[in-house]
N, C-alpha and C positions, 0 to 999 in steps of 0.2 A: 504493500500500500504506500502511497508517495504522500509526502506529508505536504499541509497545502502552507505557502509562503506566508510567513507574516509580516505587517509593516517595517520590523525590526531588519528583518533578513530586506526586503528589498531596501531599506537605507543604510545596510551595511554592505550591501551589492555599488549602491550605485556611489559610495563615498570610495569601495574598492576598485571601482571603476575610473573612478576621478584620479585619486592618486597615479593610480596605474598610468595612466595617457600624461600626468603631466610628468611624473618620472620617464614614461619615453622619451616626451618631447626636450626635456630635459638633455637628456642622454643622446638624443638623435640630430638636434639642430647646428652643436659645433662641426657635426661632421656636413649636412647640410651647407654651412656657414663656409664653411671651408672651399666644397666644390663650385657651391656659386661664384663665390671670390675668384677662382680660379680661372671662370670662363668671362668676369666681368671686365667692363674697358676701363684701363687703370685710371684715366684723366674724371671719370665720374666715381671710381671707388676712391681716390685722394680727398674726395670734396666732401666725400660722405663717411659718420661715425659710426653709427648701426644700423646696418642696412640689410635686404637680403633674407627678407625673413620666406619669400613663397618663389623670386627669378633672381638669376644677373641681372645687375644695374649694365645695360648694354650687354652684348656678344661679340667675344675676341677670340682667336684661339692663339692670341700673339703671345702669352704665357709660356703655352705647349712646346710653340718654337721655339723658343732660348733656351726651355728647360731639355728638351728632349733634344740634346745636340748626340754628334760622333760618342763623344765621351761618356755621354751618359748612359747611351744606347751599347758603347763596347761595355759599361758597368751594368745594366742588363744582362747581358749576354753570362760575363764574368759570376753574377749573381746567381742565376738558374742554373750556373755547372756546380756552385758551390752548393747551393741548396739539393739538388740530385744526388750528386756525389756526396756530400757529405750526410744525408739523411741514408744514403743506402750503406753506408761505413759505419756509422752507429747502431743502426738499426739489426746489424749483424752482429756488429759485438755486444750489444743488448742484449740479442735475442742469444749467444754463448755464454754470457755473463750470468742471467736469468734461469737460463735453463739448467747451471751445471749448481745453484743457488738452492734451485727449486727443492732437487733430488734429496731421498734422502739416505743416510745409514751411511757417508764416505769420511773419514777423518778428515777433522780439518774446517770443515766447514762451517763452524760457527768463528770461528779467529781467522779464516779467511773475511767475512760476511763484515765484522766489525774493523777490520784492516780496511777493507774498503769503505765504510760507512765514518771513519775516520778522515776521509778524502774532503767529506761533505762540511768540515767545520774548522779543518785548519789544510793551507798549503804553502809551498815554496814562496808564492808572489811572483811579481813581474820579471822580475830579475832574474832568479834563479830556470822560471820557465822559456825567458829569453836565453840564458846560456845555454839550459841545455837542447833549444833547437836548434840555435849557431853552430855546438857540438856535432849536432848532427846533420849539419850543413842543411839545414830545411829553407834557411832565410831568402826570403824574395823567389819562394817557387810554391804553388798552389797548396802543399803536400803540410806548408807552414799553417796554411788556417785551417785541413783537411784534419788533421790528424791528432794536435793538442788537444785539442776540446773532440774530441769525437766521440766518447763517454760521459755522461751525462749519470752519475751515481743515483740521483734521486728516481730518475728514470727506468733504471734496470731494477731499484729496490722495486717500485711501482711493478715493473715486468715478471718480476721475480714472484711477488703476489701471487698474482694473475695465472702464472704458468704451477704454481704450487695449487689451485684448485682443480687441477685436471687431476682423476682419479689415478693413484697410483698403480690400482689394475692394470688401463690401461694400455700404460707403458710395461709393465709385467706379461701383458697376453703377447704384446708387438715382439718382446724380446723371445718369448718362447716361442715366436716364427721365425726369428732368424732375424729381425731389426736392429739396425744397429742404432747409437746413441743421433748422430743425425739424423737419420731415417724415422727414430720418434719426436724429433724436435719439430722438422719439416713436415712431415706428414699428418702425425698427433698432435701434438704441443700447440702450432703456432694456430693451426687450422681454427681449434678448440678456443681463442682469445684473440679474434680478431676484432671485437669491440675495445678493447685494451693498447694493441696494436696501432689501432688506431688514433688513437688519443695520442699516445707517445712518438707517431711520425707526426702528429701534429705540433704539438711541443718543439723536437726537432730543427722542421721545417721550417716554422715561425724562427725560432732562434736566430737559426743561422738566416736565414730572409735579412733581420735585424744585425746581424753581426757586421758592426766597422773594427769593433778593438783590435781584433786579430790581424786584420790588415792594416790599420794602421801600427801594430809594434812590428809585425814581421814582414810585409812587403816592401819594395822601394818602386818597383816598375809599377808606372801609372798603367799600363797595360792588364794587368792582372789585377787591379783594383778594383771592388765591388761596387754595386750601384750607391750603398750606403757613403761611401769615400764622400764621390761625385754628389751627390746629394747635401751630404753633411755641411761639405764645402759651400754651396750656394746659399743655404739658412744663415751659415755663422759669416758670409761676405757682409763688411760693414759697409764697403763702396757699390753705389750702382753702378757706379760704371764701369767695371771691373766684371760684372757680369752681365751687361744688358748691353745690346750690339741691336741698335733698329735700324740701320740704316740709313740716318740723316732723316727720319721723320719727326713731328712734332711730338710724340708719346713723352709725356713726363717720367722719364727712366727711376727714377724713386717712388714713383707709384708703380712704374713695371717689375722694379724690383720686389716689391711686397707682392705683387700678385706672382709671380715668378715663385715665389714662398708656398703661397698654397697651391701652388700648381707639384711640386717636389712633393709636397703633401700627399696628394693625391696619387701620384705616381709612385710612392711608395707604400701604399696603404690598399690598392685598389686589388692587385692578384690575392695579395690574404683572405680579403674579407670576400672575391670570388669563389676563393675555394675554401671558405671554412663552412659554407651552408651544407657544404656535398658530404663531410662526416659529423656536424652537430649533432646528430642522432647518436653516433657514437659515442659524444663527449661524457654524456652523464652517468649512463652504464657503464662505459670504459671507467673513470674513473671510480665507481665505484665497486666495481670487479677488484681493479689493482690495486686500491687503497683499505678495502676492509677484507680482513679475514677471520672466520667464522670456529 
């Protein structure tokens, strides 16, 4: 039987209703705020303080063009190798790190478990992880921001969860066919937590998408510099004219430079938030696969 609403319940709906939309809007308008800026004409976005709340004041896409030069587009490019490559190098030794974590009955394994989980709260610092990729001649070649951080501790303890609720039958039936320790990782294991999986290539990806530090302590060739470098550089330019090339037009180059601003914004913000709809589903189950254990 459905119980029938009381005045109470619909003014506790419609005040939850209120909150809700203005916490969106809240939440949704700097981003808003941001893209219209970005397509607006700078000589009308100078003259104006708060603007933008429903179009651009004017359409330009003369932002796009400064912002999206050679440079930025070879840090693009630079970007999407690092984020592949380095999401698929983690996400392996996650998945060996996790897996050999999971198992149980091996010596060792609890003072390996806290060795690594000692990672998470004290390290060398910049210096000591500078020398020792110098050591190992990594410096100024991709393999420098590929490889240091390519472990992620909190990630594989998360992984580690995850893969400890797959029945240890299982993996007991797989061996008594003849399965070897990859053969159940690959076939069993990973198959069984891909809600988990998921969440942690996103972590990852996101990361490294974000990551300038790494190239800026270990790179020198602008070449191999990520789109973050190129980006970074343009925010923190305190000259406009150092970044804004119109061509002998009238555009007041200090209002192009501010909208040049949230054009970087944009361009740095837009593939994430493409591809974060395509696993939200996974996010909240994943996490809480890998984070509580029963």
């Amino acid at each position: 039987m459905i119980e029938k609403k009381t005045w109470v319940d619909y003014t506790f709906d419609t005040i939850n209703h209120i909150v809700l939309a203005a916490i969106a809007f809240v939440t949704l308008y700097p981003f808003w705020y941001v893209l219209c800026a970005s397509f607006s004409d700078p000589n009308l976005f100078i003259r104006k303080d708060f603007v933008m709340l429903f179009k651009p004041l004017g359409f330009t896409l003369e932002a796009y063009k400064q912002c999206l030069t050679p440079r930025v587009l070879s840090g693009y490019g630079n970007t999407l190798f690092y984020v592949v490559a380095g999401t698929l190098i983690s996400m392996f030794l996650t998945f060996l790190g996790a897996y050999a974590l999971s198992r149980k009955g091996w010596m060792g394994k609890r003072f390996i478990t806290l060795m690594i989980m000692f990672t998470m709260y004290f390290s060398g610092g910049i210096i000591a992880i500078y020398l020792w990729v110098e050591q190992l001649g990594l410096v100024d070649t991709v393999w420098a921001v590929l490889l240091p951080t390519a472990l992620s501790t909190y990630n594989m303890i998360v992984m580690r969860t995850a893969f400890a609720s797959v029945p240890e039958s299982l993996i007991e039936a797989a061996k008594l066919d003849g399965a070897s320790e990859f053969t159940c990782l690959f076939k069993i294991v990973i198959p069984l937590s891909q809600a988990t999986i998921a969440v942690v290539v996103l972590f990852y990806a996101v990361w490294r998408w974000n990551d300038w530090m790494s190239a800026t302590i270990f790179l020198r060739s602008s070449s191999l510099y990520p789109l973050q470098i190129f980006l970074r550089e343009i925010l923190l330019t305190s000259s406009a004219d150092s970044i804004v090339s119109t061509g002998g037009s009238s555009v007041n180059t200090t209002a192009l430079a501010e909208i040049i601003k949230y054009a970087t914004i944009v361009v740095a913000t837009v593939p994430v938030l493409c591809i974060y709809p395509f696993i939200q589903k996974y996010f909240v189950s994943g996490v809480m696969i890998g984070g509580v254990k029963e």
